[in-house]
Gaussian input, Z-matrix of N, CA and C with variables (Angstrom, degrees):
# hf/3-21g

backbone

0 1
 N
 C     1     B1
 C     2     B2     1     A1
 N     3     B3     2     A2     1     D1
 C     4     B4     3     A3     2     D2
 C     5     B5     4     A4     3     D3
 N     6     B6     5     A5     4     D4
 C     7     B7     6     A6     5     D5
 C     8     B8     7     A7     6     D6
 N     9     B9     8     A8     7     D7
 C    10    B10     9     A9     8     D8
 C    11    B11    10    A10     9     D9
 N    12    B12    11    A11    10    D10
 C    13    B13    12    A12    11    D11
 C    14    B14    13    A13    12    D12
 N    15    B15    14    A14    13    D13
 C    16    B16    15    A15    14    D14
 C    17    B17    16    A16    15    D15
 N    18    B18    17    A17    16    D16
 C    19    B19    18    A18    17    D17
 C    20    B20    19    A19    18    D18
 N    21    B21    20    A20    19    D19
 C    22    B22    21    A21    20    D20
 C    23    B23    22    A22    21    D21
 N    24    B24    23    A23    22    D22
 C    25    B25    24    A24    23    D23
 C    26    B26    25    A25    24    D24
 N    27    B27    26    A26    25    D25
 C    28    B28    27    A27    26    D26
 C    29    B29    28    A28    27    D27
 N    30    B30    29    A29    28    D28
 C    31    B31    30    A30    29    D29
 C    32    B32    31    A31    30    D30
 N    33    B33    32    A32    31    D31
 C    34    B34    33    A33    32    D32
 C    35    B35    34    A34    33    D33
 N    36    B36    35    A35    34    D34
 C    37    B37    36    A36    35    D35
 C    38    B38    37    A37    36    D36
 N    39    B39    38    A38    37    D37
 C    40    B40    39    A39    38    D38
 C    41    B41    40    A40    39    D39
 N    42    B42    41    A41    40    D40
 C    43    B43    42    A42    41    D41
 C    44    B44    43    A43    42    D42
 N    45    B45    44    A44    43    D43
 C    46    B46    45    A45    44    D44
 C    47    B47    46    A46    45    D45
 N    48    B48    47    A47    46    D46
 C    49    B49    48    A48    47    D47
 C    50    B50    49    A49    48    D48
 N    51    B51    50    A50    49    D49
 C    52    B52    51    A51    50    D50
 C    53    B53    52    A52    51    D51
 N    54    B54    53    A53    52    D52
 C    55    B55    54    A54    53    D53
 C    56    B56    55    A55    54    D54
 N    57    B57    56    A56    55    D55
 C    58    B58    57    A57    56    D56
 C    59    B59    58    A58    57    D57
 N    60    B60    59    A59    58    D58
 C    61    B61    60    A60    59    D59
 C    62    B62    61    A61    60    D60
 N    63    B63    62    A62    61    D61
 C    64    B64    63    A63    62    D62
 C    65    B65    64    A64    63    D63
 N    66    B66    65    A65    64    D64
 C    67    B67    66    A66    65    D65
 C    68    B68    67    A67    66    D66
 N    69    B69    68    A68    67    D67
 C    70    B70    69    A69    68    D68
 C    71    B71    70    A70    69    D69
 N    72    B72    71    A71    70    D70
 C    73    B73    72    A72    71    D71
 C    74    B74    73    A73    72    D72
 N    75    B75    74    A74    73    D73
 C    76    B76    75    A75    74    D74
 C    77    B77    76    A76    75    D75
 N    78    B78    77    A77    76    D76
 C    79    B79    78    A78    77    D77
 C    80    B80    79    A79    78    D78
 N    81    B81    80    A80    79    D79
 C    82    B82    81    A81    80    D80
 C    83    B83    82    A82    81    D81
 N    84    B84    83    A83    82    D82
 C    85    B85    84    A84    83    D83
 C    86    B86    85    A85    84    D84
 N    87    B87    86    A86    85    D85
 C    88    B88    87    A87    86    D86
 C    89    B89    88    A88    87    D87
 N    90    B90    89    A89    88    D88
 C    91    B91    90    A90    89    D89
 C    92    B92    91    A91    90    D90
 N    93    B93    92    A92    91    D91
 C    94    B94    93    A93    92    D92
 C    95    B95    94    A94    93    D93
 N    96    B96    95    A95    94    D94
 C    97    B97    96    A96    95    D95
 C    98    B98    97    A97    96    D96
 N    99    B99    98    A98    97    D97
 C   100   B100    99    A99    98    D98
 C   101   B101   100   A100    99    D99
 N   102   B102   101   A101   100   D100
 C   103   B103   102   A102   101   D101
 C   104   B104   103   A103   102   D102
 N   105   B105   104   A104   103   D103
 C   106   B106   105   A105   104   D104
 C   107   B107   106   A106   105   D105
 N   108   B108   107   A107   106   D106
 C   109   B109   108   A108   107   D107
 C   110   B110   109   A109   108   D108
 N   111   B111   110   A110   109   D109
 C   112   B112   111   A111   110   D110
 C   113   B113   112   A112   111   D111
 N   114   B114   113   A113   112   D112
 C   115   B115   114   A114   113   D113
 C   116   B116   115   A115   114   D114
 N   117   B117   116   A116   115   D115
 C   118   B118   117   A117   116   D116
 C   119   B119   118   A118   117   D117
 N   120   B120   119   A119   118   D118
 C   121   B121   120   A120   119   D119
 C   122   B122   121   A121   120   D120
 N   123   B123   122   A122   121   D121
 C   124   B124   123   A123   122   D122
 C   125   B125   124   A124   123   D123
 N   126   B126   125   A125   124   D124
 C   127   B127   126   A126   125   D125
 C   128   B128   127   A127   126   D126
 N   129   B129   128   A128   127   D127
 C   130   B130   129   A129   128   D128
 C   131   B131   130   A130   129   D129
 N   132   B132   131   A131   130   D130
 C   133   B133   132   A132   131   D131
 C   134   B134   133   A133   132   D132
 N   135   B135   134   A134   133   D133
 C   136   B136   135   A135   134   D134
 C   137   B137   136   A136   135   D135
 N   138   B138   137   A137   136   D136
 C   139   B139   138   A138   137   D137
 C   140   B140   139   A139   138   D138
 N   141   B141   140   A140   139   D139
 C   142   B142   141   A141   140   D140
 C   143   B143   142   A142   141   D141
 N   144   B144   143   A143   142   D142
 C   145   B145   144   A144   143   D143
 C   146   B146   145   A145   144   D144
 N   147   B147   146   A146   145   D145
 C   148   B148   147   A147   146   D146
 C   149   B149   148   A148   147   D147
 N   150   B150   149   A149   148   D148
 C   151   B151   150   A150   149   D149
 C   152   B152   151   A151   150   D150
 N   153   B153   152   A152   151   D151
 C   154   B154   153   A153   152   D152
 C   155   B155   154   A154   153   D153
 N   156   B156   155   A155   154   D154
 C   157   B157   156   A156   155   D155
 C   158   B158   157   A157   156   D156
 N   159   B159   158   A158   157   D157
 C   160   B160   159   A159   158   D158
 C   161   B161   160   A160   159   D159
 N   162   B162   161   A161   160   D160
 C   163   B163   162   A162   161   D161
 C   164   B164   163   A163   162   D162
 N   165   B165   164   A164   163   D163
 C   166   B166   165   A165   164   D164
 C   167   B167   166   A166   165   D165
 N   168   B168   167   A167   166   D166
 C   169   B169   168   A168   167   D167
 C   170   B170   169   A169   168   D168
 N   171   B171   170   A170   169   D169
 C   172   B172   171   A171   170   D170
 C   173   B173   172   A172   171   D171
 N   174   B174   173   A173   172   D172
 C   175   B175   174   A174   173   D173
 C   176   B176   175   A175   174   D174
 N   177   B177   176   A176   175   D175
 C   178   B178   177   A177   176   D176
 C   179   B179   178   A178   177   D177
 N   180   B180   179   A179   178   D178
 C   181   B181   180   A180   179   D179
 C   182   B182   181   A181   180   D180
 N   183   B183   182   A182   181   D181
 C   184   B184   183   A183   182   D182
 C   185   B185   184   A184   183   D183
 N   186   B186   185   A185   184   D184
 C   187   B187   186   A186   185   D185
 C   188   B188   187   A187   186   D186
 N   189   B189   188   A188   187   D187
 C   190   B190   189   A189   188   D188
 C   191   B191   190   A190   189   D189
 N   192   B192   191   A191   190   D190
 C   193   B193   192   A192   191   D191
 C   194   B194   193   A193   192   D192
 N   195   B195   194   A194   193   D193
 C   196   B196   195   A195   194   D194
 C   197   B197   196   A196   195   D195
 N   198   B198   197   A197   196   D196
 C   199   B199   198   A198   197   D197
 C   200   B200   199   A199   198   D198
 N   201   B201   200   A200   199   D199
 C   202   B202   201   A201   200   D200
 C   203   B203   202   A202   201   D201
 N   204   B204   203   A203   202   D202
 C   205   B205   204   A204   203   D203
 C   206   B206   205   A205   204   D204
 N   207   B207   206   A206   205   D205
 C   208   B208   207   A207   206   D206
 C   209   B209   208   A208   207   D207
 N   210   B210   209   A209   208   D208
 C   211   B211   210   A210   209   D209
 C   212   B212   211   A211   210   D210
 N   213   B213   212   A212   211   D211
 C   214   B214   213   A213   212   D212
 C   215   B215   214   A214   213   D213
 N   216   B216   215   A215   214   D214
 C   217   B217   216   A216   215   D215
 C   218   B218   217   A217   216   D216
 N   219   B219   218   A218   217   D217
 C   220   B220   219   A219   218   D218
 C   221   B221   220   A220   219   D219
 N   222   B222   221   A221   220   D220
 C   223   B223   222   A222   221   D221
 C   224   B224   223   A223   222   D222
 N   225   B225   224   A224   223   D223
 C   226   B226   225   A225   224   D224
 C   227   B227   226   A226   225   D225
 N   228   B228   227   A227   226   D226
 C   229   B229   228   A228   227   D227
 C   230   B230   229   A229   228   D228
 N   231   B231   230   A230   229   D229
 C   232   B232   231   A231   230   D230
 C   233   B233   232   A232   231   D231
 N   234   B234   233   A233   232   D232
 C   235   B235   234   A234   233   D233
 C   236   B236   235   A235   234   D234
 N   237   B237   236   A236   235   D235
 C   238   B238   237   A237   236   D236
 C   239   B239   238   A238   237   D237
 N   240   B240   239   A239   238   D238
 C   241   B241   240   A240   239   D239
 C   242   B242   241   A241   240   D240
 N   243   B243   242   A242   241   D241
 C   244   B244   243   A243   242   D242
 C   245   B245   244   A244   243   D243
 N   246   B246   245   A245   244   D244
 C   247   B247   246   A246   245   D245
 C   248   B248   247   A247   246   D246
 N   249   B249   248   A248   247   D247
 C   250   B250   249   A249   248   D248
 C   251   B251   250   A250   249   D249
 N   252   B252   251   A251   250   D250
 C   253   B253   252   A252   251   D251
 C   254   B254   253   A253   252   D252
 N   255   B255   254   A254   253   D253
 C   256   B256   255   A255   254   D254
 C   257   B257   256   A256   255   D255
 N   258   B258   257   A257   256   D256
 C   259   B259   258   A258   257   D257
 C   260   B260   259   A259   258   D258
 N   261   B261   260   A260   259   D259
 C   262   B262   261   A261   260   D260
 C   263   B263   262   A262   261   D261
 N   264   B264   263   A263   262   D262
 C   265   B265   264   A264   263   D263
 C   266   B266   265   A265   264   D264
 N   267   B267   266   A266   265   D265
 C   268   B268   267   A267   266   D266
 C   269   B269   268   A268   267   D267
 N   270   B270   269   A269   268   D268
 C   271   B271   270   A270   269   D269
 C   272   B272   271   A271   270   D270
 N   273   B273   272   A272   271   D271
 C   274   B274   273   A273   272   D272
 C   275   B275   274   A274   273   D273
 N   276   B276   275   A275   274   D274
 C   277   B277   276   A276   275   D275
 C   278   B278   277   A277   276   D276
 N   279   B279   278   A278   277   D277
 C   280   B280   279   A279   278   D278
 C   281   B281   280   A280   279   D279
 N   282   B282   281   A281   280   D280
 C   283   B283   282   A282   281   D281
 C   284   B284   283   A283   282   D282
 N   285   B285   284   A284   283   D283
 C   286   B286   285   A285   284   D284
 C   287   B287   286   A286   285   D285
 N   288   B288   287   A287   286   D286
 C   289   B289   288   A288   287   D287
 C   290   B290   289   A289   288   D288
 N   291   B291   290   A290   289   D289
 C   292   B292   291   A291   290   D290
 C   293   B293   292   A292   291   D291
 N   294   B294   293   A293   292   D292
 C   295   B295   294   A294   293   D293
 C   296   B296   295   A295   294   D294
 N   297   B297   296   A296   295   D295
 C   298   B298   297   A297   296   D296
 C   299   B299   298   A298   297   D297
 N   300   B300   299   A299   298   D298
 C   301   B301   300   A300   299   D299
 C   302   B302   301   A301   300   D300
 N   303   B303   302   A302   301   D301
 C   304   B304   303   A303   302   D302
 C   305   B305   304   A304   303   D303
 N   306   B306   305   A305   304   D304
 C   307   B307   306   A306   305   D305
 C   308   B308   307   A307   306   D306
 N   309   B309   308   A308   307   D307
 C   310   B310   309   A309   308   D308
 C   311   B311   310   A310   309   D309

   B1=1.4366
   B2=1.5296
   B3=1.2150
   B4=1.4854
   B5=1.7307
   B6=1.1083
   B7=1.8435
   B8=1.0708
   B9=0.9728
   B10=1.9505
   B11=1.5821
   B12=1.3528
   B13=1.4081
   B14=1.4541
   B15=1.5226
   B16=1.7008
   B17=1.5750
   B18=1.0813
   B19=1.7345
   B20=1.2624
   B21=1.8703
   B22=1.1848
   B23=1.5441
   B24=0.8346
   B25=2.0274
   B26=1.2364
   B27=1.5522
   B28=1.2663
   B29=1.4939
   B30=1.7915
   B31=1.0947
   B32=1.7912
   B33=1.5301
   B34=1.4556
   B35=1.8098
   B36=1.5838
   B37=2.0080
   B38=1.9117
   B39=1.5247
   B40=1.0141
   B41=1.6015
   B42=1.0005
   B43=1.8653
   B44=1.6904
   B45=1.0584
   B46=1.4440
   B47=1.4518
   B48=1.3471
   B49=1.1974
   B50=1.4115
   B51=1.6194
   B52=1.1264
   B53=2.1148
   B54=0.6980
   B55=1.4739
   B56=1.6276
   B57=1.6347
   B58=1.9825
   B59=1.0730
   B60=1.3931
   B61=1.5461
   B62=1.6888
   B63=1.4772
   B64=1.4266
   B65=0.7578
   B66=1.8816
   B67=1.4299
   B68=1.5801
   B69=1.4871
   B70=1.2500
   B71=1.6505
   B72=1.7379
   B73=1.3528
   B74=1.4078
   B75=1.3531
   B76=1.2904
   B77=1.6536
   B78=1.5158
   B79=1.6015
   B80=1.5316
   B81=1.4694
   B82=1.1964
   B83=1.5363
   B84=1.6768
   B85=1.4625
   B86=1.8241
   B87=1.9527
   B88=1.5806
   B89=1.4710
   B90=1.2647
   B91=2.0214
   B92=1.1749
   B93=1.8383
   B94=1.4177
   B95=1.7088
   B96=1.2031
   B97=1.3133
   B98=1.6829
   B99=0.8127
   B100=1.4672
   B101=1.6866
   B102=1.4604
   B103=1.2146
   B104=1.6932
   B105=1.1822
   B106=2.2543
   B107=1.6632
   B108=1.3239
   B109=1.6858
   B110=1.8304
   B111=1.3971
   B112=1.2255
   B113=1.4248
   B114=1.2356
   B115=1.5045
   B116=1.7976
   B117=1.8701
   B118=1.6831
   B119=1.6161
   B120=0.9987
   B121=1.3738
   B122=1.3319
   B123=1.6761
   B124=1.3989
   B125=1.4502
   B126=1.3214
   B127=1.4077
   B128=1.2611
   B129=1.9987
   B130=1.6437
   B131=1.6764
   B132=1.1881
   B133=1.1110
   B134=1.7298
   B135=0.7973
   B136=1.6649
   B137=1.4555
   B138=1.5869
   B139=1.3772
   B140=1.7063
   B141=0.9026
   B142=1.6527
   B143=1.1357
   B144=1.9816
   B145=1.1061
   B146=1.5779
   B147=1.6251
   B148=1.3714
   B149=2.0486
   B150=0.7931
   B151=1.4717
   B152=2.0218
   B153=1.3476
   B154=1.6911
   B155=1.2298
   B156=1.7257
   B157=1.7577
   B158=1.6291
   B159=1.3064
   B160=1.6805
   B161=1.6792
   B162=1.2503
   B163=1.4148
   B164=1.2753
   B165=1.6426
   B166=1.6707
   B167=2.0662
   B168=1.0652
   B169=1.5736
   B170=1.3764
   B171=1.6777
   B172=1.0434
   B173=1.6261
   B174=1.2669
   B175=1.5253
   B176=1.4504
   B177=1.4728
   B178=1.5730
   B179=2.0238
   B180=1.5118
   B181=1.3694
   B182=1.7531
   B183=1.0330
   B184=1.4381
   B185=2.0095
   B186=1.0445
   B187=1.9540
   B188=1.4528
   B189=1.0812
   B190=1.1750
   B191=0.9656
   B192=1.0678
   B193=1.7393
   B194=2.0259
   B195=1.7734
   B196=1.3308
   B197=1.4736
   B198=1.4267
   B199=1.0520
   B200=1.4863
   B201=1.4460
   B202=1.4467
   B203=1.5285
   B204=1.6012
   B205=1.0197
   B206=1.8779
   B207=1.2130
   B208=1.3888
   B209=1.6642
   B210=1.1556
   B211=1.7598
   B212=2.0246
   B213=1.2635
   B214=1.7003
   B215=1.4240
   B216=1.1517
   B217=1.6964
   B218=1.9091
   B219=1.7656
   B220=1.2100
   B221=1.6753
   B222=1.0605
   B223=1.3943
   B224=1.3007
   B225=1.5380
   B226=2.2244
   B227=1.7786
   B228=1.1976
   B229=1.4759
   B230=1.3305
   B231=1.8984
   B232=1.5596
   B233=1.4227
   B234=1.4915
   B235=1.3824
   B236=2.0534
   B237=1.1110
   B238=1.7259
   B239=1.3653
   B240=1.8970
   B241=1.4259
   B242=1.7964
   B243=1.1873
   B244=1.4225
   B245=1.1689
   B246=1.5944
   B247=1.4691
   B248=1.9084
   B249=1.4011
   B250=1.5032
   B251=1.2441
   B252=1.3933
   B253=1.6245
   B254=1.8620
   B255=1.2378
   B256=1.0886
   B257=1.6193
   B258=0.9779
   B259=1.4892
   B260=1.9903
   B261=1.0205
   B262=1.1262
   B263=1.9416
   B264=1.3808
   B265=1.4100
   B266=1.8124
   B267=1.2600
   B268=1.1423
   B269=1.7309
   B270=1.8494
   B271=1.5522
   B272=1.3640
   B273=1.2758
   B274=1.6751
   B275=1.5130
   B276=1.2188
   B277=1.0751
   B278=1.9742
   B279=1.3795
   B280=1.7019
   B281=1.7773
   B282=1.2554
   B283=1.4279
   B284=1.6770
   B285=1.1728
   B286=1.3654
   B287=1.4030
   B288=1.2645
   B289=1.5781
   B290=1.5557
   B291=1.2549
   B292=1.9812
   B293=1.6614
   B294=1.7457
   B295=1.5164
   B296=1.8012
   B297=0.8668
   B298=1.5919
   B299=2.1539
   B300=1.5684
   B301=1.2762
   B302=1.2087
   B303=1.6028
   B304=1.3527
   B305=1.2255
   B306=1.2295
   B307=1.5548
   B308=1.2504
   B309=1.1606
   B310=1.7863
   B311=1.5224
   A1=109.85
   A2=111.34
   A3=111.85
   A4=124.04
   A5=96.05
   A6=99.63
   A7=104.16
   A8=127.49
   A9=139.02
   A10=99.60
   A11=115.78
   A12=103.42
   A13=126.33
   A14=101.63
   A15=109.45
   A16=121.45
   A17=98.76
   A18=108.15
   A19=106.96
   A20=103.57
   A21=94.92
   A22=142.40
   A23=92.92
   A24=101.59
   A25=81.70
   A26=149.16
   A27=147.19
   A28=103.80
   A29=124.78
   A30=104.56
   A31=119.85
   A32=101.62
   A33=98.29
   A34=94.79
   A35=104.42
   A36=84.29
   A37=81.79
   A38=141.57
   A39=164.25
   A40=94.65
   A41=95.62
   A42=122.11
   A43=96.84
   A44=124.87
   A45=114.97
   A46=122.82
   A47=132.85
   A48=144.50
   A49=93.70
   A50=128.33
   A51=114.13
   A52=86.39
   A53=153.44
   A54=167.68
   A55=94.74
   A56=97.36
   A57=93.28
   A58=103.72
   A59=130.35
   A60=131.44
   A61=99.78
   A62=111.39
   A63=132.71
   A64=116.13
   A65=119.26
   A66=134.52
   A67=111.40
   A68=118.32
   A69=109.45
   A70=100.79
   A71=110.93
   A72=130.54
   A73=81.80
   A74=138.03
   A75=136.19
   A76=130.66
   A77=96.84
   A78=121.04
   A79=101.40
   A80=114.69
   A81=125.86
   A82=109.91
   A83=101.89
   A84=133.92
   A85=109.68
   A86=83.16
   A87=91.83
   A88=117.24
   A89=98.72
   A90=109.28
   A91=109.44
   A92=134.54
   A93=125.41
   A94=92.86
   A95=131.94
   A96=142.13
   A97=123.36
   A98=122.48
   A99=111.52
   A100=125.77
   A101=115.70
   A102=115.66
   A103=87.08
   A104=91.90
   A105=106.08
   A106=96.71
   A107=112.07
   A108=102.71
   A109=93.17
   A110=129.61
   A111=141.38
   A112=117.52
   A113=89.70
   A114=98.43
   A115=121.32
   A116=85.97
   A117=100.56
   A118=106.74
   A119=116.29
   A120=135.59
   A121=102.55
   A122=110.13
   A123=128.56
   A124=121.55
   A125=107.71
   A126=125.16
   A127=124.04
   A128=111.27
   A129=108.78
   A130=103.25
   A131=130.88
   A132=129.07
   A133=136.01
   A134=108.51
   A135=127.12
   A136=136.75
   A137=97.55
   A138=120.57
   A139=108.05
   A140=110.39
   A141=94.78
   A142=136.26
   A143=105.55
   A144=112.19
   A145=110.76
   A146=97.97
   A147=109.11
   A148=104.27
   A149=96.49
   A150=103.88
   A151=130.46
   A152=91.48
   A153=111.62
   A154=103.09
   A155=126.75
   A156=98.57
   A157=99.37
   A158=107.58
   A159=110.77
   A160=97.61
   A161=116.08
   A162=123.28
   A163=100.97
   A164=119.96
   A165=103.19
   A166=109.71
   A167=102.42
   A168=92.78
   A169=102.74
   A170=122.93
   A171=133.09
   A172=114.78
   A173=108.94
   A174=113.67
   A175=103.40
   A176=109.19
   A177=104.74
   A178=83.96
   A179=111.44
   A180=98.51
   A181=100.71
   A182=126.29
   A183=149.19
   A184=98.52
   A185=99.53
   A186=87.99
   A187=115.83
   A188=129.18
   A189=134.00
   A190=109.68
   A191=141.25
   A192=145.48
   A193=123.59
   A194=88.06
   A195=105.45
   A196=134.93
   A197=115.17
   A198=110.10
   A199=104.61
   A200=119.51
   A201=114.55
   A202=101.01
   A203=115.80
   A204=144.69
   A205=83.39
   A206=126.55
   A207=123.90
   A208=134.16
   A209=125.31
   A210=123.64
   A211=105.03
   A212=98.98
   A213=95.68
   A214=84.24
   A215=149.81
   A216=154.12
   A217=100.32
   A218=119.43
   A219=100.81
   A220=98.96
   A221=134.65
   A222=167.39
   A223=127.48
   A224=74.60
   A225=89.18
   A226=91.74
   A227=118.95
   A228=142.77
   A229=97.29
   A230=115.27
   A231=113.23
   A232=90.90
   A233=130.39
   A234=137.09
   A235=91.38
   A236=100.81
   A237=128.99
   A238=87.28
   A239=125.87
   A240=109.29
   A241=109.08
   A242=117.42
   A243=119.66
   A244=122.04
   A245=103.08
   A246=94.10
   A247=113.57
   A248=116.52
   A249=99.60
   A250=96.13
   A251=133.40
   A252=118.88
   A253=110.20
   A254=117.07
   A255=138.60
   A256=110.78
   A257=119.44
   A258=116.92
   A259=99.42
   A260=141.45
   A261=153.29
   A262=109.85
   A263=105.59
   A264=108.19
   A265=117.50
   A266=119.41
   A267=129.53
   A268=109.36
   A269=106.65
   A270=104.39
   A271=120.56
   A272=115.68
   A273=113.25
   A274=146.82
   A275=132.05
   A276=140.02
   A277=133.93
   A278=101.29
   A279=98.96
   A280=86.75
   A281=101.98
   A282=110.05
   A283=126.19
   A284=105.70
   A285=116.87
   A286=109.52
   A287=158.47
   A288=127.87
   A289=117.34
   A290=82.30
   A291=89.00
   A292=115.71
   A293=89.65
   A294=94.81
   A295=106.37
   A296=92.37
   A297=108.65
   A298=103.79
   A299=100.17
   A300=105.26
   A301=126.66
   A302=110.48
   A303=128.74
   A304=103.96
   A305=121.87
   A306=126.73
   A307=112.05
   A308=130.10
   A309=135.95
   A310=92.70
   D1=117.09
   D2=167.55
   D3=-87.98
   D4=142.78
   D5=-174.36
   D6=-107.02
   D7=148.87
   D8=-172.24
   D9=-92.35
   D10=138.41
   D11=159.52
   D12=-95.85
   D13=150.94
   D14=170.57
   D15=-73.46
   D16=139.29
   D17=170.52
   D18=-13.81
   D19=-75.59
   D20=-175.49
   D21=-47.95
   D22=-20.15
   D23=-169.45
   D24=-89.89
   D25=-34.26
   D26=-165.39
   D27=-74.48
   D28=-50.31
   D29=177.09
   D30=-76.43
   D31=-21.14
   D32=-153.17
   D33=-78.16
   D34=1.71
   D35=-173.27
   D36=-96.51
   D37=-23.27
   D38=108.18
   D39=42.55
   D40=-82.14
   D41=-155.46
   D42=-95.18
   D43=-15.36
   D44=156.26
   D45=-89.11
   D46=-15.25
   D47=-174.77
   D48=-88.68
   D49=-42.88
   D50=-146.06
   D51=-101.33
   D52=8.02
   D53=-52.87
   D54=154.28
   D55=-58.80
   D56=-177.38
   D57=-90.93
   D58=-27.38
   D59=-161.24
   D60=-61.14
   D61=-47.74
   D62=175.05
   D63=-32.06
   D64=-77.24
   D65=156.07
   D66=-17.40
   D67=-65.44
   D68=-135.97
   D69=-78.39
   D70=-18.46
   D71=-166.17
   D72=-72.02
   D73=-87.23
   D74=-171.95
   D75=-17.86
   D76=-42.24
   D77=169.33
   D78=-52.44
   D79=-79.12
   D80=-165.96
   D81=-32.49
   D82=-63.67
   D83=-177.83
   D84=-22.63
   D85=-64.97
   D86=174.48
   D87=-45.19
   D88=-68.98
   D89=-163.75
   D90=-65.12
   D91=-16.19
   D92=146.85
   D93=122.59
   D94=35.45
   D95=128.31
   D96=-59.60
   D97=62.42
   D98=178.52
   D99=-69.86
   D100=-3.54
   D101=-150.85
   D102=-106.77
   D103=-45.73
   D104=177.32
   D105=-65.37
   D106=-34.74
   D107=-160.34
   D108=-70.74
   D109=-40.30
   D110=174.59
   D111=-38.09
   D112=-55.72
   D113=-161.74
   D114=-70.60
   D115=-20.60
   D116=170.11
   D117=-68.20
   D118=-48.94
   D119=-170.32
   D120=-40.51
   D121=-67.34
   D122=166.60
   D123=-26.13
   D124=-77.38
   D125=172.39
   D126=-42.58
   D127=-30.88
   D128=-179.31
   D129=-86.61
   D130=-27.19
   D131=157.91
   D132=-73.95
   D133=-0.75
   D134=143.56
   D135=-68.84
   D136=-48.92
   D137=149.09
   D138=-59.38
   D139=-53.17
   D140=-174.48
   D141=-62.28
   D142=-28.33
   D143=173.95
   D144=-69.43
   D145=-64.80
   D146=178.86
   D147=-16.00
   D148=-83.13
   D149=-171.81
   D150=-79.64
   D151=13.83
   D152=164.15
   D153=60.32
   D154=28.42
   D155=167.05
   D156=-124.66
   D157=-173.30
   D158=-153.22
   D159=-91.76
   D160=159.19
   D161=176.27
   D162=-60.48
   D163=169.99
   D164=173.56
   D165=-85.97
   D166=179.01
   D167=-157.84
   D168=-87.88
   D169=-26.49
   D170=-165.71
   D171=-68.01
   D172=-26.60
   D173=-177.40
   D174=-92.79
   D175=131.41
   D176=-159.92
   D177=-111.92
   D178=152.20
   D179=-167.80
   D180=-160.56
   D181=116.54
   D182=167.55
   D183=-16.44
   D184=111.29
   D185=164.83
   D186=-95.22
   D187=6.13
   D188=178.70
   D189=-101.24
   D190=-72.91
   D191=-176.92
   D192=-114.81
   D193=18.39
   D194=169.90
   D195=46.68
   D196=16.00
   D197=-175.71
   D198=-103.24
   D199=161.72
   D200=-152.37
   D201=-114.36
   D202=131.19
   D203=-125.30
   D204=-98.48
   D205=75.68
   D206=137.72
   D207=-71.77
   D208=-166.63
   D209=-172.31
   D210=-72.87
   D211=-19.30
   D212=-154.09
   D213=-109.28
   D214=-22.72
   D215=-159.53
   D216=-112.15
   D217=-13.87
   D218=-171.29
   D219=-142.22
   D220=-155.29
   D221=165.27
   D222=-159.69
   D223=134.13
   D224=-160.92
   D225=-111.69
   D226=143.47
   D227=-164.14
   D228=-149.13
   D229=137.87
   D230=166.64
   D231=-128.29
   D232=123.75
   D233=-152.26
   D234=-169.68
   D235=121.13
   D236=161.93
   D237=54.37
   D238=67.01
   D239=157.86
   D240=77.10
   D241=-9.76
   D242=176.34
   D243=-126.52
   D244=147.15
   D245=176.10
   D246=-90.74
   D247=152.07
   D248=-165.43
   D249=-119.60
   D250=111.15
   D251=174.30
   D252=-111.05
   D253=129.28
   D254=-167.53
   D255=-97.86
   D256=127.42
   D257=-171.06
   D258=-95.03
   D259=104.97
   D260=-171.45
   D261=-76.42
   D262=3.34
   D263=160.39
   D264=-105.81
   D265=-33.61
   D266=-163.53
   D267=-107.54
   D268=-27.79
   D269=-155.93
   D270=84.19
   D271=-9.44
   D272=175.86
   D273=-64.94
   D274=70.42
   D275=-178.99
   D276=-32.37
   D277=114.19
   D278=-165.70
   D279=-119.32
   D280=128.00
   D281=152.57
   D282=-96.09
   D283=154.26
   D284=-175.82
   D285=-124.62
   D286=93.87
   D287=171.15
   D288=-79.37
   D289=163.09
   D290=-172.50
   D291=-150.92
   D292=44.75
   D293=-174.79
   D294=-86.46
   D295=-30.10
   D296=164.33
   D297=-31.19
   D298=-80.14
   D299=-166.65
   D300=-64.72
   D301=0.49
   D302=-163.74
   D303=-99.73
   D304=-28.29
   D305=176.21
   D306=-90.35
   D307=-17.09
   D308=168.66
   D309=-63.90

C-alpha cells in the first residue's frame, strides 16, 4: 500500500534539502569553486520551485548569475538607509533597506 504524502512532510524535507544545498554552495563559494557553488544554488531553487516554498531567507544569493553572495564573491555597502550588496562576478546590485532597524 502506498501512502501519498502531505504538503507538509513535502515542504519540511523541502526546506531541509534546500538548507544544505545553501551551506554547501557557500563552502564551495568560500574556498573558490564557483562552478560547484552554482550549481547548488541551482538545484536548491528547483527544489523550491518544484515544490512551492520560499528559499530560506538567511542565504543571500545573486539572481543573475546565482552565485551566493558571501564576503570574497560580494561587496557589502550601507548607503541611503540600505544595505547594497554587489555581486563581484556579474556587477549585480541587490538592495536591502534597514530603516526599520535603525529606528529600534
Amino acid at each position: 500500500m502506498s501512502r501519498r504524502m502531505q504538503r507538509a512532510e513535502i515542504s519540511g524535507i523541502a526546506e531541509t534539502r534546500m538548507e544544505k544545498l545553501m551551506a554547501m554552495s557557500r563552502e564551495r563559494a568560500s574556498s573558490g569553486d564557483p562552478v560547484l557553488a552554482r550549481r547548488y544554488v541551482d538545484l536548491a531553487r528547483r527544489i523550491s520551485m518544484r515544490t512551492k516554498t520560499e528559499m530560506p531567507k538567511e542565504y543571500i544569493y545573486c539572481k543573475m548569475c546565482l552565485m551566493p553572495m558571501v564576503p570574497c564573491t560580494s561587496r557589502v555597502r550601507l548607503r541611503n538607509h540600505k544595505i547594497m550588496i554587489r555581486c563581484l562576478e556579474c556587477g549585480d546590485l541587490k538592495r536591502i533597506p534597514y530603516l526599520r532597524e535603525q529606528r529600534e
